[in-house]
N, C-alpha and C positions, 0 to 999 in steps of 0.2 A: 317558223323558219323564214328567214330572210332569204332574199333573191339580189340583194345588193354585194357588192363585190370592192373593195377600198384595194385602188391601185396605188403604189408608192410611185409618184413621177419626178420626186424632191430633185433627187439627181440628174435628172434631163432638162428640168425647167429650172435650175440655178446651177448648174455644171461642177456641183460637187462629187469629186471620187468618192466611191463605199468601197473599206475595203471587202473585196470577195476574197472566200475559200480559195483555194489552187485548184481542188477538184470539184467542179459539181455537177451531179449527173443531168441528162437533158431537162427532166421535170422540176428543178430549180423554182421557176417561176411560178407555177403552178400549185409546188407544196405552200410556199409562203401566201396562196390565195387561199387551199383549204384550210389552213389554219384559224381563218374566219370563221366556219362554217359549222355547224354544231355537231352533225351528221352527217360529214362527206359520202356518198356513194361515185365510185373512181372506176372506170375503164381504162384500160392502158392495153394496146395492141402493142406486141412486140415487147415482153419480160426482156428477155436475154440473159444475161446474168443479174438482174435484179438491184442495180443502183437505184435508180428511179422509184420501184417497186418499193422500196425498203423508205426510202426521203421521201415517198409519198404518206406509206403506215406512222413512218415514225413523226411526222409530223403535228399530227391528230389522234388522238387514241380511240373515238370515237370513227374513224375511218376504214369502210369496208372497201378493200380492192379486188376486181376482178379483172384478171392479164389474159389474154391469148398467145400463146404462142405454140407452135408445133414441134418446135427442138429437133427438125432433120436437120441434115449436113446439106448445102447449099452455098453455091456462089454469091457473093453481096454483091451490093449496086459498085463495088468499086474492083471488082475481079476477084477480091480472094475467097480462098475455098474455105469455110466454114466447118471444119469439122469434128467428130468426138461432142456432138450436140447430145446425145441420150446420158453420156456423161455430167457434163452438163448440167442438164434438167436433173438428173439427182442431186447435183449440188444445189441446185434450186431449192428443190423440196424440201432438205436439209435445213436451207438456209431461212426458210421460213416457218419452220414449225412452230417458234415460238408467236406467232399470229397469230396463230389459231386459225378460227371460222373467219377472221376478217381480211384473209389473205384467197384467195380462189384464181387455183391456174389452172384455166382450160387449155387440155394439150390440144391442138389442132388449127388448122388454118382460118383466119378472121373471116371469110367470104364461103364458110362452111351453113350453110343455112340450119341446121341443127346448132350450132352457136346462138346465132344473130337470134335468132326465135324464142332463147333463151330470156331473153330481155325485150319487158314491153318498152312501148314511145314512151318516153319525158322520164327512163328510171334513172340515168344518171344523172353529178353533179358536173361530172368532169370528164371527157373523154382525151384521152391523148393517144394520138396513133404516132407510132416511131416502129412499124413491123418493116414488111420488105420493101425497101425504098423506088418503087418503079413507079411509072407513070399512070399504069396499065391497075397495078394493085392499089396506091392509095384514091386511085378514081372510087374504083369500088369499094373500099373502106368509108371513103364517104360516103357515098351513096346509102351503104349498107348501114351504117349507126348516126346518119346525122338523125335521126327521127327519136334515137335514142336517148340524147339528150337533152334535158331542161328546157322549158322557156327560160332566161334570163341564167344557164349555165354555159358553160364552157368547152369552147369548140376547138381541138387544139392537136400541136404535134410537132416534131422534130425536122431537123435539116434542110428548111425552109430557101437559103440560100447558096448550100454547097450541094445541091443534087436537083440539077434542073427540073427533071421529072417532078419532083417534086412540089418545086418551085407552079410547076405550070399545070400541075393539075388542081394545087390549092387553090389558085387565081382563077381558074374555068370551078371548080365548083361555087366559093365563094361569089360570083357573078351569077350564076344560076341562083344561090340562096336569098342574094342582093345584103350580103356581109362584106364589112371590109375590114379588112387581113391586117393583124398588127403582132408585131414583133415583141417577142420577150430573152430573155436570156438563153445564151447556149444556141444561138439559133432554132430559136421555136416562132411558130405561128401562131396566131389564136383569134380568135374572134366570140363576144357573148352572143349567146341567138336570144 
């Protein structure tokens, strides 16, 4: 298994347009890395409805995903009310049967320590957090899974510059790990450890 990772940077260092999709879900950047990988193993905090989730599996066939999400009804980082979430989550499960065993969604919240305990240090390839967008939760998402993955994997996650919180909690952990924070599509984060 390789620990190396081939970024495409053709388009930023000679300013040619690609055309993009219209839609693509946050994990964008990400799937087009495990596509390298022979044996992805994938965390992803915050399913939701399963964009991501789905352009991660189907990118790899060899790729095992495990999602946390708790599916209650809840206000978002932007005031609206969330809900008909148990709904939802059987659309979820629906939608992913055809996975199989390489699909695993743990219902309940990511700073659940029966979660986090679930998974030794270095099991993932890739983590992506995109759950509840605070300041206060993705501190402790870090905190709680940076151990869990790779040397030489992928430290990553959503709405890096439209949700301050966000924004400034990536930047104080990243400083504490001595990583520096780089941008991918869709407004993601990322950094190799």
């Amino acid at each position: 298994m390789s620990d190396i990772f081939t970024i495409d940077t053709v388009a930023q260092a000679f300013g040619q347009q690609v055309q993009q999709p219209a839609f693509k879900p946050a994990a964008w950047h990400f799937a087009e890395l495990m596509k390298q990988h022979p044996n992805p193993v994938v965390l992803e905090i915050g399913c939701d409805v399963g964009d991501s989730s789905q352009l991660l599996l189907d990118c790899n066939p060899n790729l095992t995903l495990y999602t946390i999400d708790p599916y209650d009804d809840y206000v978002d980082w932007n005031g609206n009310m969330l809900n008909n979430r148990q709904e939802l989550y059987q659309r979820v499960i629906e939608r992913f049967k055809p996975y199989g065993n390489r699909f695993n969604l743990l219902r309940g919240i990511s700073d659940d320590v029966d979660i986090i305990d679930q998974f030794e240090d270095g099991f993932f390839d890739l983590i992506f957090i995109d759950g509840l967008h605070t300041y206060e939760q993705l501190t402790k998402d870090c905190n709680n899974y940076y151990s869990k993955v790779k040397s030489g994997g992928i430290f990553a996650g959503h709405d890096y510059t439209v949700i301050e919180g966000v924004n400034r909690a990536v930047n104080e952990f990243a400083a504490k790990v001595d990583a520096t924070v780089m941008q991918g599509d869709c407004d993601t984060w990322f950094w190799i450890k």
